[in-house]
N, C-alpha and C positions, 0 to 999 in steps of 0.2 A: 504494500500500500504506500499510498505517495505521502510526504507531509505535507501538510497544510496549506504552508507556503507555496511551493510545486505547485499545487491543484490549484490554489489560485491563478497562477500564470502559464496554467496549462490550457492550449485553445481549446474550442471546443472540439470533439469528436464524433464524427458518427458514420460508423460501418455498415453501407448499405448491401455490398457481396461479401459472401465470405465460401474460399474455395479450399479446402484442403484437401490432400493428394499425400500416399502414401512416401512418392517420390516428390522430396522439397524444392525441386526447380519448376513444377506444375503448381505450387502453392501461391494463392496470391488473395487479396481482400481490395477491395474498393474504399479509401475511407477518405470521406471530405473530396469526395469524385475525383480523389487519384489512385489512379490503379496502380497496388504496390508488390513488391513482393518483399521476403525475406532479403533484410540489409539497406534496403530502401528509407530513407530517408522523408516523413509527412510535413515537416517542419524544420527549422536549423535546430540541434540537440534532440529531437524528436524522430527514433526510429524504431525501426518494424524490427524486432530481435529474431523474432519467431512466428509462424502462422501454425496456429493449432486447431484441434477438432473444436476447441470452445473456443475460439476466438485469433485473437494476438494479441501474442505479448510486446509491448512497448519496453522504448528506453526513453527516458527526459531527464536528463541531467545526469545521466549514471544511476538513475531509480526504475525498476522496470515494476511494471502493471500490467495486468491483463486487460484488455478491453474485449469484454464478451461482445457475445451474437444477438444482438436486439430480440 
C-alpha cells in the first residue's frame, strides 16, 4: 500500500483492458487509454512492474500497488 503522501500525488487511474497471457510478452492492460505492457512507463516515476490475473502491479516512486480489474 502506498503512503498517504504518494496517493495524494498519484494521478488518477483507470484500467479499462486488462489482458493477461500465460506468456508475459502477450500481456498488456489499457490504463488512462495507453496501451501498456510490462516495463512500460503511465506517467514519469509511474510504471507497469507487472500484469497479473488480478490486475497490475504499479511502481510510483519505488512503492508498488496493485491496481485491480474494475
Amino acid at each position: 500500500h502506498l503512503p498517504e503522501n504518494l496517493r495524494a500525488s498519484l494521478p488518477d487511474l483507470k484500467m479499462t483492458v486488462h489482458s493477461w497471457d500465460e506468456q508475459s510478452r502477450s500481456r498488456f492492460a489499457i490504463i488512462n487509454n495507453k496501451n501498456l505492457k510490462e516495463g512500460d512507463y503511465i506517467a514519469p516515476e509511474l510504471k507497469v512492474e507487472h500484469i497479473t490475473q488480478n490486475g497490475a502491479i504499479l511502481n510510483y516512486q519505488g512503492h508498488t500497488f496493485l491496481l485491480g480489474i474494475n
